[in-house]
C-alpha positions as CSV (number, residue, x, y, z in Angstrom):
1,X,70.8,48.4,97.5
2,X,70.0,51.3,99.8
3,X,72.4,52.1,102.8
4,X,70.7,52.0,105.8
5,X,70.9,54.6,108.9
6,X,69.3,53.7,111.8
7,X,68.8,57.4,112.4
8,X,67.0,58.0,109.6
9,X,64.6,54.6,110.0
10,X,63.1,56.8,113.1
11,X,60.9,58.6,109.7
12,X,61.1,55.4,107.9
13,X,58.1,56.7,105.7
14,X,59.9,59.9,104.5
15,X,63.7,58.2,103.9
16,X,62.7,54.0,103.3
17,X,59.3,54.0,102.2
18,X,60.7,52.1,98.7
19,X,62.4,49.7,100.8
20,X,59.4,48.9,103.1
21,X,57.1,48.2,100.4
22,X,59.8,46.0,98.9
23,X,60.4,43.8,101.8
24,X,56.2,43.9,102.4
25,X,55.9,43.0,98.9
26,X,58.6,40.2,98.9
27,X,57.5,38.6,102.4
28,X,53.7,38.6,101.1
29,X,55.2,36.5,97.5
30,X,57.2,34.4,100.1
31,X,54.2,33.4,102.1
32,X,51.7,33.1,98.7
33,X,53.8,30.1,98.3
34,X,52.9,28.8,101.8
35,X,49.9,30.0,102.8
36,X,46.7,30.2,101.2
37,X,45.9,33.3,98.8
38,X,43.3,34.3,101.0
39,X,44.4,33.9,103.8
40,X,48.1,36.0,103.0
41,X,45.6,38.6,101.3
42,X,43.4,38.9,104.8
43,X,46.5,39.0,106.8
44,X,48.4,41.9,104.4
45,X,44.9,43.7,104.0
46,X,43.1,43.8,107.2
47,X,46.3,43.2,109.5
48,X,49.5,44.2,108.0
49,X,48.6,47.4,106.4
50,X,48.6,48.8,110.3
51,X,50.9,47.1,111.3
52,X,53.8,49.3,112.6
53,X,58.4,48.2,111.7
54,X,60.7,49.3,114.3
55,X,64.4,49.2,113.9
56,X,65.4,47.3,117.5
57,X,69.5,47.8,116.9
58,X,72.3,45.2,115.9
59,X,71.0,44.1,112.4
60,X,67.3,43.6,113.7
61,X,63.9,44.6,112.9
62,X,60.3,44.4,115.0
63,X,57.2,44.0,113.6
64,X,54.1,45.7,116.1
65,X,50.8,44.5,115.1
66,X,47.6,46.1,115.8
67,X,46.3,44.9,119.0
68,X,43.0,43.7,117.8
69,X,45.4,41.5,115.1
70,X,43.7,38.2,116.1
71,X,39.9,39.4,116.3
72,X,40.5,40.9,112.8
73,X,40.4,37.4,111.3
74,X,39.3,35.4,113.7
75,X,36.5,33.1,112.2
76,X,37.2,34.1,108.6
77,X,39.4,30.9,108.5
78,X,39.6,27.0,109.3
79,X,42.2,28.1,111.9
80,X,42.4,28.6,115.9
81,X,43.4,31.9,117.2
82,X,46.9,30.0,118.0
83,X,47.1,28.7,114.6
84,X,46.2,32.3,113.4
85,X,49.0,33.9,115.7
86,X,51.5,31.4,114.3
87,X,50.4,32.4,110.7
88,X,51.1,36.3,112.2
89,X,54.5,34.9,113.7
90,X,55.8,33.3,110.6
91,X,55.0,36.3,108.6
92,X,56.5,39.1,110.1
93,X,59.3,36.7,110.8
94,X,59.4,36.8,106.9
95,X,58.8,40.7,106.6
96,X,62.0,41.3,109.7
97,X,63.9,38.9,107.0
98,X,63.0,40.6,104.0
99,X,63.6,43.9,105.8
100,X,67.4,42.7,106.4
101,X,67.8,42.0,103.0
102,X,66.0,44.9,101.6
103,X,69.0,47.0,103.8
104,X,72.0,44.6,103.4
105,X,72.1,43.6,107.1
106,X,72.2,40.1,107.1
């Protein structure tokens, strides 16, 4: 377990970047068993991969998506661009949980 500054989150690539592929990795497993394997794999690949964490304070995380997130997929799937931002909801609810975890906060 790796004790978590908030400070040092601010260059999360140069102090946590273990820890953030850990709770990718784990909230990508989580949603495998959900989700189709294509449609997790789209999402992590053309999606998540820019997406950006943020540390918001009090135990929580944030999860900024590329602004073209929907359009990215859009089509690609038997799914409506609300059903498509629920998917995007549900998994970086899973990746702020998995971030919590990876950092013992929760």
């Amino acid at each position: 377990m790796t004790s978590f500054d908030p400070e040092k989150f601010e260059d999360k690539y140069e102090h946590y970047f273990t820890e953030l592929q850990q709770a990718y990795k784990q909230a990508f497993d989580a949603m495998s068993d959900r989700h189709s394997s294509d449609l997790v794999h789209g999402v992590d690949q053309r999606v998540l991969a820019e997406s950006e964490p943020f540390y918001e304070g009090d135990s929580q995380f944030r999860i900024e998506l590329p602004d073209d997130a929907i359009d990215r997929l859009s089509g690609e799937f038997a799914l409506s661009e609300s059903e498509l931002q629920d998917v995007y909801d549900e998994y970086t609810d899973e990746i702020e949980r998995q971030l919590r975890s990876v950092f013992d906060l929760g």
